[in-house]
TIDO-813794 format. One record per residue (C-alpha): residue in one letter; x negated, y, z negated. Coordinates in steps of 0.25 Angstrom, whole numbers, padded with zeros to 4 digits, always signed. Layout:
BEGIN
aXYZ;...
# end
This chain:
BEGIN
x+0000+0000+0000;x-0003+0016+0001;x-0006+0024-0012;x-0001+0039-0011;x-0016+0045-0011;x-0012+0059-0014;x-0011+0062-0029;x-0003+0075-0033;x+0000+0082-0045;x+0012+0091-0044;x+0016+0101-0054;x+0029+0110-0056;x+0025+0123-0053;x+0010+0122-0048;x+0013+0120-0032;x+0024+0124-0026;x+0035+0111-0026;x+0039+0112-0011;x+0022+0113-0006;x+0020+0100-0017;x+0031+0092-0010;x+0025+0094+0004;x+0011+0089+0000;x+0018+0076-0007;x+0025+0073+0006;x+0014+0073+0014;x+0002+0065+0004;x+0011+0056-0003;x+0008+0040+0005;x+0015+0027+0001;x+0015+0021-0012;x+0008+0009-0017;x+0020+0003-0025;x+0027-0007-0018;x+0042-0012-0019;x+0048-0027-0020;x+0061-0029-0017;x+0065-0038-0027;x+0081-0036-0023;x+0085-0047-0034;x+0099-0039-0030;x+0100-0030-0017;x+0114-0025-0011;x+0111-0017+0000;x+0125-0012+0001;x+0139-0014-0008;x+0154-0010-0004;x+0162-0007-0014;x+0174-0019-0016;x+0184-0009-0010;x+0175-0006+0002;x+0175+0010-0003;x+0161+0014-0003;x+0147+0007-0001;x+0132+0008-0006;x+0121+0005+0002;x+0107+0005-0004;x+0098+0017+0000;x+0085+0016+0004;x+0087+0005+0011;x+0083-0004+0025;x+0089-0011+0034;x+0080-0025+0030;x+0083-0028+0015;x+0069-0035+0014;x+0061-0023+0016;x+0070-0018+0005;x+0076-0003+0004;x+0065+0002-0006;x+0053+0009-0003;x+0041+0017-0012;x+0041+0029-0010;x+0036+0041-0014;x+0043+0054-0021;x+0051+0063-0012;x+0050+0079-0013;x+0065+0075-0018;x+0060+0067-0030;x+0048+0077-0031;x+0059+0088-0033;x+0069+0081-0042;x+0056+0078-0052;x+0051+0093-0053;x+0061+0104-0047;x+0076+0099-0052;x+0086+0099-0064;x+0081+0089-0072;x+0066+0093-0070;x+0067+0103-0078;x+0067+0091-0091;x+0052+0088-0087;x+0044+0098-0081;x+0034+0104-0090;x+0039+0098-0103;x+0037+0082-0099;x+0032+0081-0085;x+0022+0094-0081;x+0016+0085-0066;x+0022+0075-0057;x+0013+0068-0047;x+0022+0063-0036;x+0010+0054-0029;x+0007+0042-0039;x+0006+0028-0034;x+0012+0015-0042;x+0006+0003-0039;x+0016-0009-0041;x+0028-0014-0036;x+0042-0011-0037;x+0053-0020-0038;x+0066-0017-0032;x+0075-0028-0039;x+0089-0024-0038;x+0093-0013-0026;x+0110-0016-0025;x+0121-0007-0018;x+0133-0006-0026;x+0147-0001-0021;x+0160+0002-0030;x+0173+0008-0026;x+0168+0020-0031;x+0153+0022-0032;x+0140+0015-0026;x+0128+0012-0032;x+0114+0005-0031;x+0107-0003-0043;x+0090-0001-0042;x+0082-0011-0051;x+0069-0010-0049;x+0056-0012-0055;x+0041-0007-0055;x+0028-0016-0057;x+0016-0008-0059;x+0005-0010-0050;x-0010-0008-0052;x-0015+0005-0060;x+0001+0009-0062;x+0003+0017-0074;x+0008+0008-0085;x+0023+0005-0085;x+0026+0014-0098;x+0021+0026-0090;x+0031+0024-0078;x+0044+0028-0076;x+0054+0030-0065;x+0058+0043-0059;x+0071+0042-0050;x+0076+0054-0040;x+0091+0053-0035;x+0094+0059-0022;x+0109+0058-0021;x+0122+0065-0015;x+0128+0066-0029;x+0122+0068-0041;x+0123+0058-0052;x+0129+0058-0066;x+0122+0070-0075;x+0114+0077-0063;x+0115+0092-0063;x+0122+0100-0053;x+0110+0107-0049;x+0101+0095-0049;x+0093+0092-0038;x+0093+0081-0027;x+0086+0071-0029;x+0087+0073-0046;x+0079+0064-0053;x+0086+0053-0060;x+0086+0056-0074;x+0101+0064-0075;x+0106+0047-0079;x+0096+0046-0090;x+0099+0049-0104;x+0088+0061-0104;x+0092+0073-0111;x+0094+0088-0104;x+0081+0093-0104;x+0074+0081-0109;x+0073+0073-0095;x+0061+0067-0089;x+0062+0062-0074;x+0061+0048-0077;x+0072+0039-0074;x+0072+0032-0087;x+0069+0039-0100;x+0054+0037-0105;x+0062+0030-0117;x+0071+0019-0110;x+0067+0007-0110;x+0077+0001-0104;x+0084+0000-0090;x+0098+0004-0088;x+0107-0007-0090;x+0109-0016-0077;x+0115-0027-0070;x+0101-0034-0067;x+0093-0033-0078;x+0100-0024-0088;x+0094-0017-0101;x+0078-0020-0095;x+0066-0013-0098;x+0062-0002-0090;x+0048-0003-0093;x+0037-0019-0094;x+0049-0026-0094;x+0054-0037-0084;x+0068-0041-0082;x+0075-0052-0077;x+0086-0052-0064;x+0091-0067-0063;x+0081-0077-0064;x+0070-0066-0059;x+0062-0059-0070;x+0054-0047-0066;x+0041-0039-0075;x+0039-0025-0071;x+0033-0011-0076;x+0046-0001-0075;x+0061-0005-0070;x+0071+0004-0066;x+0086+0002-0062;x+0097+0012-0059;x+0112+0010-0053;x+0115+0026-0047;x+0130+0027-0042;x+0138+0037-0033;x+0152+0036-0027;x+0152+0036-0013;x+0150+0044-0004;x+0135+0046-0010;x+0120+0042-0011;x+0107+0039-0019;x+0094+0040-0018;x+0083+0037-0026;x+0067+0039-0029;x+0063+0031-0039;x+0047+0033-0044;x+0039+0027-0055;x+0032+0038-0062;x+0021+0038-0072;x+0022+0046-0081;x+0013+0054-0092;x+0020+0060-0104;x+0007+0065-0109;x+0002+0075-0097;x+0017+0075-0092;x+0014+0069-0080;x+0023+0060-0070;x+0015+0053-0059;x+0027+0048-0048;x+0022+0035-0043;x+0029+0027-0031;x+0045+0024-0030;x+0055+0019-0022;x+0069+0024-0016;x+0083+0019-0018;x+0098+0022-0017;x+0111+0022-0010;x+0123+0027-0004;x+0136+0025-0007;x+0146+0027+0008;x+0162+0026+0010;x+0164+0013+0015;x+0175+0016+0025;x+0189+0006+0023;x+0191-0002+0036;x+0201+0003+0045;x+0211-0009+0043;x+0213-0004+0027;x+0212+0011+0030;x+0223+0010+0042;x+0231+0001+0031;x+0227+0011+0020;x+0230+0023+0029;x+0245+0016+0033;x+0248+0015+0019;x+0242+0028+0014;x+0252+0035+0025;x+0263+0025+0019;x+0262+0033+0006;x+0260+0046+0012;x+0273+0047+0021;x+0281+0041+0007;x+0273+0053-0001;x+0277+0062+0009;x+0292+0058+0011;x+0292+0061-0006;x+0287+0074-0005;
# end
């Protein structure tokens, strides 16, 4: 694999932001983290049992073997959300002073679960995956996960006058004020409950799916929503981060989400729907 060869310190205030993001553009190469895709349960698509709506996972490719998922590195949209938004305000300068966008990890993530989910009224995607560290990655109590969320509608708590991407911290329990831009809280322990593993450790754990059990360094799962007609998108990093100089190195991540579409009734039940929906308007009218 390539290793990004540029390394680059950028603080708030020091360079202009715009001027910052043009340089990272251009230098930032691949990463040297790889994926697996593991798919111990992988639904591309789901239709809702009343055929209303449907969720098709996003990114994704036409051949599910070479799997939806890729490494990446951060956006000018992720870059924005973790210095110039909202939430920012709760880190910069009292626990996070420099963010280096241009780290490198050198493991393997593990994409066990990646499922489309449809209801008659929402649609959703479940992401369980997992990280193990590679050579000279920083130890797992020094990693945590950072997740953007580029969407048409803003989640549950999100202020008005957010911006898009927002980092994904407004589902936490973090108080106003208080927030880091980590996914999960430096004090949880524990992943949110879930279908597949349920309560596990988020950090030098394993869990067990079935028959199949699975070590790794740092876990993560998450189940975002939206009714139709809507969608997702996610950057998800591993960051390591230093409390004591207040300093966040953003290593390599992957992208995931989906959209949630109308699924349009077949024309047999909408011209029966249609007859009957004239049936009750001609008798409403013939009442009026």
């Amino acid at each position: 694999m390539i290793t990004k060869s540029l390394r680059m310190v950028f603080n708030k205030g020091s360079v202009p932001f715009c001027t910052m993001l043009a340089v990272l553009v251009v230098t930032a190469t691949a990463s040297a983290a790889t994926v697996n895709y593991t798919y111990l349960d992988h639904i591309r698509q789901a239709v809702s049992p009343n055929n209303l709506i449907t969720t098709t996972l996003n990114p994704d490719l036409p051949d599910p073997s070479a799997g939806p998922i890729s490494v990446l590195d951060p956006s000018a949209g992720f870059q924005n959300a973790l210095t110039n938004s909202v939430a920012s305000n709760d880190w910069w300068g009292s626990s996070i002073v420099t963010f280096n966008w241009v780290g490198s990890a050198n493991g393997v993530f593990y994409i066990d679960e990646y499922k489309a989910i449809a209801n008659n009224t929402f649609g959703a995607a479940q992401l369980l995956a997992r990280y193990e560290r590679g050579f000279n990655d920083p130890v797992a109590n020094d990693l945590f996960w950072i997740q953007t969320a580029d969407t048409t509608l803003r989640g549950n708590n999100v202020p008005a006058n957010e911006v898009i991407p927002y980092v994904d911290v407004y589902a936490s329990s973090y108080a106003n004020g208080g927030k880091l831009p980590f996914y999960f809280r430096p004090d949880e322990t524990t992943l949110d409950n879930n279908p597949y593993v349920g309560n596990a450790n988020i950090r030098s754990s394993s869990y067990t799916i079935g028959a199949n059990t699975f070590n790794y360094d740092i876990a993560f799962w998450d189940q975002p929503s939206r009714p139709p007609v809507n969608s997702w998108r996610a950057e998800l990093f591993l960051a390591y981060y230093e409390p004591a100089t207040k300093y966040v190195q953003v290593l390599d991540g992957i992208s995931w989400g989906f959209d949630v579409a109308a699924v349009p009734v077949p024309a047999a039940v909408w011209l029966f729907g249609s007859g009957i929906a004239g049936l009750f308007a001609f008798a409403r009218r013939r009442r009026v």
